[in-house]
Jmol script that loads the backbone (N, CA, C; Angstrom):
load data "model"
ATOM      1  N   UNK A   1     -17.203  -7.104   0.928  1.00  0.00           N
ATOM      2  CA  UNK A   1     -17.300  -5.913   1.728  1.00  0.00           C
ATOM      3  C   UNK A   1     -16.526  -6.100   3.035  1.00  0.00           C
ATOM      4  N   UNK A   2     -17.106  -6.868   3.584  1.00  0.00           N
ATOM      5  CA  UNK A   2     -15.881  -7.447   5.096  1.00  0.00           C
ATOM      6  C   UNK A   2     -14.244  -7.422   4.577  1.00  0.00           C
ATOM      7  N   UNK A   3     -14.156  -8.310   3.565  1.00  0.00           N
ATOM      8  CA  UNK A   3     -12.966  -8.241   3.318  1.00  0.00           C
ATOM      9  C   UNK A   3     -12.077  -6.271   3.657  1.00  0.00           C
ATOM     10  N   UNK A   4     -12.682  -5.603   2.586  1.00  0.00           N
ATOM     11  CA  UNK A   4     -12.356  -4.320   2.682  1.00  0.00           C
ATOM     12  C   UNK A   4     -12.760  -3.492   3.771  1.00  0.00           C
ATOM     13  N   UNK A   5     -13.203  -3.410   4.776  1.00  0.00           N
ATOM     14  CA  UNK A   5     -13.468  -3.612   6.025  1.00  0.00           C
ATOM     15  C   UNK A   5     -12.011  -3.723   6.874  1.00  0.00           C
ATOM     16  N   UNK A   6     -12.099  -4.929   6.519  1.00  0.00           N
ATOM     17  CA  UNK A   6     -10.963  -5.719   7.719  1.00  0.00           C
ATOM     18  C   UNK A   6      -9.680  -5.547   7.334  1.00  0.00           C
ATOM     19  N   UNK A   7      -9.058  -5.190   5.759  1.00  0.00           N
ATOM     20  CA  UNK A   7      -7.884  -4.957   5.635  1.00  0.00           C
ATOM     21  C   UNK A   7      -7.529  -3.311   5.241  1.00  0.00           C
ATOM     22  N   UNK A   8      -8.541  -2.646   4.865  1.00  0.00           N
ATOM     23  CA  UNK A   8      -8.172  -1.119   4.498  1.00  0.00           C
ATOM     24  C   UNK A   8      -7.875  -1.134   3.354  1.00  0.00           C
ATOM     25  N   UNK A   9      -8.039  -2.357   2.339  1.00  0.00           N
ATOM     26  CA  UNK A   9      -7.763  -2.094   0.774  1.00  0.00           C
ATOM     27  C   UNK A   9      -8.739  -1.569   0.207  1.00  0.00           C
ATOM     28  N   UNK A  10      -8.161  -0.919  -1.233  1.00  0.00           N
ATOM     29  CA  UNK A  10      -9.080  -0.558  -1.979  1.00  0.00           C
ATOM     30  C   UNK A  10     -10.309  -1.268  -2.754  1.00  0.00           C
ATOM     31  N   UNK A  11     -11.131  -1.220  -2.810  1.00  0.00           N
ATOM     32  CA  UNK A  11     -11.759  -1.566  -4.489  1.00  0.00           C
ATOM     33  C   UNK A  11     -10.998  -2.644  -5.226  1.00  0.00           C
ATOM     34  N   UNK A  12      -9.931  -1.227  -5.866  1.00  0.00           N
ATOM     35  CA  UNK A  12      -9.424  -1.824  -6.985  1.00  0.00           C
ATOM     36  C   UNK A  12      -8.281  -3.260  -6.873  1.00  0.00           C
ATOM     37  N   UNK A  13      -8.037  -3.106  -5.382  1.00  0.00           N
ATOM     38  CA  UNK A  13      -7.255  -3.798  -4.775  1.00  0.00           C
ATOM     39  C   UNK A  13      -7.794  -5.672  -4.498  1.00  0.00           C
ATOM     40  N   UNK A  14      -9.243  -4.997  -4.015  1.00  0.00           N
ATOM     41  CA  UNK A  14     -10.033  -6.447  -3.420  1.00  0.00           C
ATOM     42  C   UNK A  14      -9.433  -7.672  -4.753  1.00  0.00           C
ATOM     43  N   UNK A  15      -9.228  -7.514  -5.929  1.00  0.00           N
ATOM     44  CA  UNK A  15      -8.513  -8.601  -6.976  1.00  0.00           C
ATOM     45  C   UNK A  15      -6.994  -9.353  -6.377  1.00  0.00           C
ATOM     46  N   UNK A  16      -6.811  -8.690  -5.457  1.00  0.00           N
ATOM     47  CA  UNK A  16      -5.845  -9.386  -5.015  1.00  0.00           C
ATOM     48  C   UNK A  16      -5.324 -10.506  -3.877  1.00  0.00           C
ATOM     49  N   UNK A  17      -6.845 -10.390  -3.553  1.00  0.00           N
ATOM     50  CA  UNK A  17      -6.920 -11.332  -1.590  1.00  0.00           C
ATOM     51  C   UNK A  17      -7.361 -12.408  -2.966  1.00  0.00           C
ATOM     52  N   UNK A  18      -6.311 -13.280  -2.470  1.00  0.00           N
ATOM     53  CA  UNK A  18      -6.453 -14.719  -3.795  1.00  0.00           C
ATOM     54  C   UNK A  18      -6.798 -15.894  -2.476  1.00  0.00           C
ATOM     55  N   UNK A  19      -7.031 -17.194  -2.811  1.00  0.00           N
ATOM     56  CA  UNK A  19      -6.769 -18.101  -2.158  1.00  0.00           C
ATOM     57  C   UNK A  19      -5.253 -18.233  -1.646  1.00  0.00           C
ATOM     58  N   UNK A  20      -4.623 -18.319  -2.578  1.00  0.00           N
ATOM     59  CA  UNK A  20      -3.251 -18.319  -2.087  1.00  0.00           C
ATOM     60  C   UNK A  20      -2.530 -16.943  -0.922  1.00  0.00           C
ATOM     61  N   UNK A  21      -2.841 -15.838  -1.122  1.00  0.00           N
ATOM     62  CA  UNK A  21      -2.992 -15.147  -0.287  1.00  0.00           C
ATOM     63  C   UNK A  21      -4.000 -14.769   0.990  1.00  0.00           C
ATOM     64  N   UNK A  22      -4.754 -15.300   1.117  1.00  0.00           N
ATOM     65  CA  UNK A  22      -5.702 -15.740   2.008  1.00  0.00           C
ATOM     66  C   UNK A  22      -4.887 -16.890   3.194  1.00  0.00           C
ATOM     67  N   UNK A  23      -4.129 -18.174   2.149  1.00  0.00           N
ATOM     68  CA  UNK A  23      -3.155 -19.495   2.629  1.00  0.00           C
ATOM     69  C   UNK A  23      -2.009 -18.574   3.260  1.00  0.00           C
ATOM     70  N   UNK A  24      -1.574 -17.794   3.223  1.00  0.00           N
ATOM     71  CA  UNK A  24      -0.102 -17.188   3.193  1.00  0.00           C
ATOM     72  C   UNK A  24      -0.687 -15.974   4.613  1.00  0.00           C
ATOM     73  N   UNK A  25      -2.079 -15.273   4.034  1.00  0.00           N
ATOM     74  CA  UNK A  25      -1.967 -14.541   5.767  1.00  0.00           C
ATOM     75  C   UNK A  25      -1.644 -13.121   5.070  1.00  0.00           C
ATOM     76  N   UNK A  26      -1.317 -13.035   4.038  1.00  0.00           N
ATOM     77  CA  UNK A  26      -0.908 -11.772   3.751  1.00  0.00           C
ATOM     78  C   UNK A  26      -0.665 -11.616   1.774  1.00  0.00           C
ATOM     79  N   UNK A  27      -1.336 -10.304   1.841  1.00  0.00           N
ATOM     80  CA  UNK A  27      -1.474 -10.374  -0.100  1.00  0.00           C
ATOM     81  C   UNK A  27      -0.734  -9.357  -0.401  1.00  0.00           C
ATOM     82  N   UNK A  28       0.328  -8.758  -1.507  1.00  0.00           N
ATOM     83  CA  UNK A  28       0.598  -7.840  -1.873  1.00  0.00           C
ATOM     84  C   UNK A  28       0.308  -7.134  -2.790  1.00  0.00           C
ATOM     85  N   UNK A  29      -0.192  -6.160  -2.933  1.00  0.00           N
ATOM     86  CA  UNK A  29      -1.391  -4.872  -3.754  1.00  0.00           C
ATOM     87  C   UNK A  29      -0.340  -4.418  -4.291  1.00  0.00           C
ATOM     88  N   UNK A  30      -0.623  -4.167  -5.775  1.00  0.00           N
ATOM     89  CA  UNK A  30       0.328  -3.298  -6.550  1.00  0.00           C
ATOM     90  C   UNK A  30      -0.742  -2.243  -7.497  1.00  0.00           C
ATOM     91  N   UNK A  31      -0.622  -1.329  -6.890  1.00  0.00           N
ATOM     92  CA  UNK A  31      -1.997  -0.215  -7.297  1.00  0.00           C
ATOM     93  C   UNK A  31      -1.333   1.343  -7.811  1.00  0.00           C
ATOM     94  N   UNK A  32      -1.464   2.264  -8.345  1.00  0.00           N
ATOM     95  CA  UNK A  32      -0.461   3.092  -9.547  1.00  0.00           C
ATOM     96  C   UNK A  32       0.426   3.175  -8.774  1.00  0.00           C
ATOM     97  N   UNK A  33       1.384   2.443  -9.368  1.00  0.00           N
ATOM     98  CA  UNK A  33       3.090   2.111  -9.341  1.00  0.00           C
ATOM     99  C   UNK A  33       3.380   1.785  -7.558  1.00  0.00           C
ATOM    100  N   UNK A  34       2.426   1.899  -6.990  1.00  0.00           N
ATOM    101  CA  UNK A  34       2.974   1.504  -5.433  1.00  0.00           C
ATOM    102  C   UNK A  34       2.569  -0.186  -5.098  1.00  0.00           C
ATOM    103  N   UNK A  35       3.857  -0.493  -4.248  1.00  0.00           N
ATOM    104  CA  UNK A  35       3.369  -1.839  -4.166  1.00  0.00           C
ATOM    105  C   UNK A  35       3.257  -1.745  -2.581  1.00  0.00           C
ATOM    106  N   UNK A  36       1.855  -3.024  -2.196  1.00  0.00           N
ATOM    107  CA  UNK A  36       1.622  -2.512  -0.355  1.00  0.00           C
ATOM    108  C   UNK A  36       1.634  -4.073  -0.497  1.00  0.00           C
ATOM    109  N   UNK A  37       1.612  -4.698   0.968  1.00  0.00           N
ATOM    110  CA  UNK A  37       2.203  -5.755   1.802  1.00  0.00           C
ATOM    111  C   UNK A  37       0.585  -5.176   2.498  1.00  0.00           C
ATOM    112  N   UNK A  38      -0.420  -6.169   2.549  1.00  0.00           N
ATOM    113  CA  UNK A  38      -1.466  -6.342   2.983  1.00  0.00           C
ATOM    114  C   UNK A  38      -1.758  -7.260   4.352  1.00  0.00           C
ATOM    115  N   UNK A  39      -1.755  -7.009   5.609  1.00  0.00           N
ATOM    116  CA  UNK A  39      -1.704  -8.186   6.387  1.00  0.00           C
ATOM    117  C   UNK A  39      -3.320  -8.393   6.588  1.00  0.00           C
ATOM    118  N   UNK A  40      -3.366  -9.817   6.051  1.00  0.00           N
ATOM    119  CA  UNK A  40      -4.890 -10.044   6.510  1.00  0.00           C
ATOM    120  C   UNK A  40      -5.539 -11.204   8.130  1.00  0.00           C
ATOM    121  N   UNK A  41      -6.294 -10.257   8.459  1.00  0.00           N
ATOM    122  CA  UNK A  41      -6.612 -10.882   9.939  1.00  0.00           C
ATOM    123  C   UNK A  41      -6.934 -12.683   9.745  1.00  0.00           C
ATOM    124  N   UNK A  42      -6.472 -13.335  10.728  1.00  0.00           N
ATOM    125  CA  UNK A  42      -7.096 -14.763  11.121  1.00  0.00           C
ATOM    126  C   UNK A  42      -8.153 -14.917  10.810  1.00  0.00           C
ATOM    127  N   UNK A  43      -8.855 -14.178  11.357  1.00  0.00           N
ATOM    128  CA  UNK A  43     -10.320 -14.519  11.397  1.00  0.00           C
ATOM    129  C   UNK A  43     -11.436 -14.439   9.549  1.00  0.00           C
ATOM    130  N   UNK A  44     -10.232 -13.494   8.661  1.00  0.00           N
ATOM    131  CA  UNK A  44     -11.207 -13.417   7.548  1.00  0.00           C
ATOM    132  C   UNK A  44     -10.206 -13.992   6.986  1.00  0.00           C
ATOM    133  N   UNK A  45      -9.170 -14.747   7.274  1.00  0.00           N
ATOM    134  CA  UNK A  45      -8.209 -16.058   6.468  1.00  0.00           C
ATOM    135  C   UNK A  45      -9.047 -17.047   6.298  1.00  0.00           C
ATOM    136  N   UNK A  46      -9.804 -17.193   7.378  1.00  0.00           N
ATOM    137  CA  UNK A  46     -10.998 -18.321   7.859  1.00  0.00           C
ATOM    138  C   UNK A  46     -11.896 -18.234   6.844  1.00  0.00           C
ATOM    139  N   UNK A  47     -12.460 -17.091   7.182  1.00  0.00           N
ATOM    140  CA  UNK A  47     -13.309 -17.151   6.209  1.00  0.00           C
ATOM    141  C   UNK A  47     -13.757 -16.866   4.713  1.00  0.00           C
ATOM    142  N   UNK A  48     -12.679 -16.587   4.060  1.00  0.00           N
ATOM    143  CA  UNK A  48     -12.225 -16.660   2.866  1.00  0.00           C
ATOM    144  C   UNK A  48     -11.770 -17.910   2.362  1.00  0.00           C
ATOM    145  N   UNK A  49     -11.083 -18.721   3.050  1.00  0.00           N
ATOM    146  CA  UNK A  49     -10.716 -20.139   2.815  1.00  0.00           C
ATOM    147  C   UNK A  49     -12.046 -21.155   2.980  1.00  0.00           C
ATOM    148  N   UNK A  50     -13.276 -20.578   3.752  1.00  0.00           N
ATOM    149  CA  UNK A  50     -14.004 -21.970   3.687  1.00  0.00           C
ATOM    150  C   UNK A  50     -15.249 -20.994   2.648  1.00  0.00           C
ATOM    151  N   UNK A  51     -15.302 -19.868   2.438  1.00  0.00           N
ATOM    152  CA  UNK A  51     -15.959 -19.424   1.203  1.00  0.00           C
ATOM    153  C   UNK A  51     -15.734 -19.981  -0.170  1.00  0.00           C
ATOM    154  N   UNK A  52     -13.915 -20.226  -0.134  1.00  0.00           N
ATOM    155  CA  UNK A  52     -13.149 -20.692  -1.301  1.00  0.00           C
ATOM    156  C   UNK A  52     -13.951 -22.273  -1.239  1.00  0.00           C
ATOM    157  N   UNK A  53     -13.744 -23.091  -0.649  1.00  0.00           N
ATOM    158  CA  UNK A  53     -14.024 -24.495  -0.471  1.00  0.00           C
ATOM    159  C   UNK A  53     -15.586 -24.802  -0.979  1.00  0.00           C
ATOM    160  N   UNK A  54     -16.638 -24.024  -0.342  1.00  0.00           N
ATOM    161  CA  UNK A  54     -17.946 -24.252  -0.580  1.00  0.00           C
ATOM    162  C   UNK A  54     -18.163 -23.605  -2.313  1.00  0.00           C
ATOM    163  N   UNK A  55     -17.436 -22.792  -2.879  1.00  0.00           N
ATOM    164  CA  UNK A  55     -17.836 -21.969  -3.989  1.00  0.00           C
ATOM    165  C   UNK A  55     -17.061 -23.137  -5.289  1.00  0.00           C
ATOM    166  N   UNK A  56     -17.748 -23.121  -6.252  1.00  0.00           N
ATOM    167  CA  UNK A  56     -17.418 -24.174  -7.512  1.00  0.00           C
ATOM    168  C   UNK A  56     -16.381 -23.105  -8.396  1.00  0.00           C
ATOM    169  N   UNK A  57     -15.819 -23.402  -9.145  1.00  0.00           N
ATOM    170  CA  UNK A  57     -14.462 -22.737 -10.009  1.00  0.00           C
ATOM    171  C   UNK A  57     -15.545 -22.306 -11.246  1.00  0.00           C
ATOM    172  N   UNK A  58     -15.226 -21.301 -11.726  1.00  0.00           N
ATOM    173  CA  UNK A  58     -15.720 -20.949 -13.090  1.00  0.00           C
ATOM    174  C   UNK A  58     -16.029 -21.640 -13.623  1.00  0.00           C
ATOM    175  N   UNK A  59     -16.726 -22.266 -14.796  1.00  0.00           N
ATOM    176  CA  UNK A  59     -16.860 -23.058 -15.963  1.00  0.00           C
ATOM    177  C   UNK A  59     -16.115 -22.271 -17.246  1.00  0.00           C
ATOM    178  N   UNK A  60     -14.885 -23.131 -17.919  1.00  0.00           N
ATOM    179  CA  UNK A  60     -13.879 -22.662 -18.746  1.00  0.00           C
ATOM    180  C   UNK A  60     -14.900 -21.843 -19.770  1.00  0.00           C
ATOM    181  N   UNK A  61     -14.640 -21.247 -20.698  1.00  0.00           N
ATOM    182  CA  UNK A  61     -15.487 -20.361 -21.690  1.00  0.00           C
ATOM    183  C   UNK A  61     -14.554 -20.634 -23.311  1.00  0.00           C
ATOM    184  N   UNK A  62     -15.063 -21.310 -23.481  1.00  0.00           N
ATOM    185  CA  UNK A  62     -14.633 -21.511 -25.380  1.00  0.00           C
ATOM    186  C   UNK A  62     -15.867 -21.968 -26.109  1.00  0.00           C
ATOM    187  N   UNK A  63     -15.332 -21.619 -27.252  1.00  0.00           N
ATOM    188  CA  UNK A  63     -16.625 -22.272 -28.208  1.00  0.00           C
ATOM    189  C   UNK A  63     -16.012 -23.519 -28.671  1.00  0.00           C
ATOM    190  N   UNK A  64     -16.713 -24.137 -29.096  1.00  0.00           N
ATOM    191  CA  UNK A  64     -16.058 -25.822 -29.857  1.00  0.00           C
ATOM    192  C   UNK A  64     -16.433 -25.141 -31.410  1.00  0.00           C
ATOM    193  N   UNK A  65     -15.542 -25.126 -32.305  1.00  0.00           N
ATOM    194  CA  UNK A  65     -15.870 -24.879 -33.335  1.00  0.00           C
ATOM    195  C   UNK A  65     -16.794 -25.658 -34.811  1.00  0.00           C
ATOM    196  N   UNK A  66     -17.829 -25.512 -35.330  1.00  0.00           N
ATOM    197  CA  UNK A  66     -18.712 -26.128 -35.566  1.00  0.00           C
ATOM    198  C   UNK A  66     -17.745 -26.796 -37.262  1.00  0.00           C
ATOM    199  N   UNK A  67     -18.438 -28.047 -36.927  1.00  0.00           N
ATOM    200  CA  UNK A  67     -17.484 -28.640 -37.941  1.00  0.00           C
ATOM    201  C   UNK A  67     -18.446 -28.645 -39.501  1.00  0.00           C
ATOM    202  N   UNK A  68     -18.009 -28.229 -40.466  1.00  0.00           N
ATOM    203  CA  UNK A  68     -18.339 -27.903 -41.730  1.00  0.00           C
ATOM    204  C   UNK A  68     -18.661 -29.148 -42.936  1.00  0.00           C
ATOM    205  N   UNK A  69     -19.221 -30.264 -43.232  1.00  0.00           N
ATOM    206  CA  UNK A  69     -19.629 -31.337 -44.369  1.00  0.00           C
ATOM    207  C   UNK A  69     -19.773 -30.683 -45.171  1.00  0.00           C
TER     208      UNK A  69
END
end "model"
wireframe off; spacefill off
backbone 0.3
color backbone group
């Protein structure tokens, strides 16, 4: 919610403030057929980067396939 707040993106947009764009200071939104140049403030670079740090990565999602005797 802050995030969208602090930069004026959309919703559909918030998929795009990545870590790497968070690192960089600025994300670019490509939303029906327009592309926007997002500048994101210092202060929620901050805090998106130490949200990133404290939060664990997905756990991958496959099945192991069950082996047949």
């Amino acid at each position: 919610m802050e995030s969208i707040c602090a930069t004026g993106v959309r919703v559909s947009g918030v998929r795009y403030l990545t870590v790497e764009a968070a690192a960089a200071g600025r994300a670019t939104v490509t939303n029906k057929g327009k592309t926007r140049e997002i500048l994101l403030p210092a202060k929620l670079c901050r805090k998106l980067l130490k949200h990133a740090k404290k939060k664990e990565p997905p756990r991958a999602r496959y099945s192991v396939p069950k082996t047949v005797r």
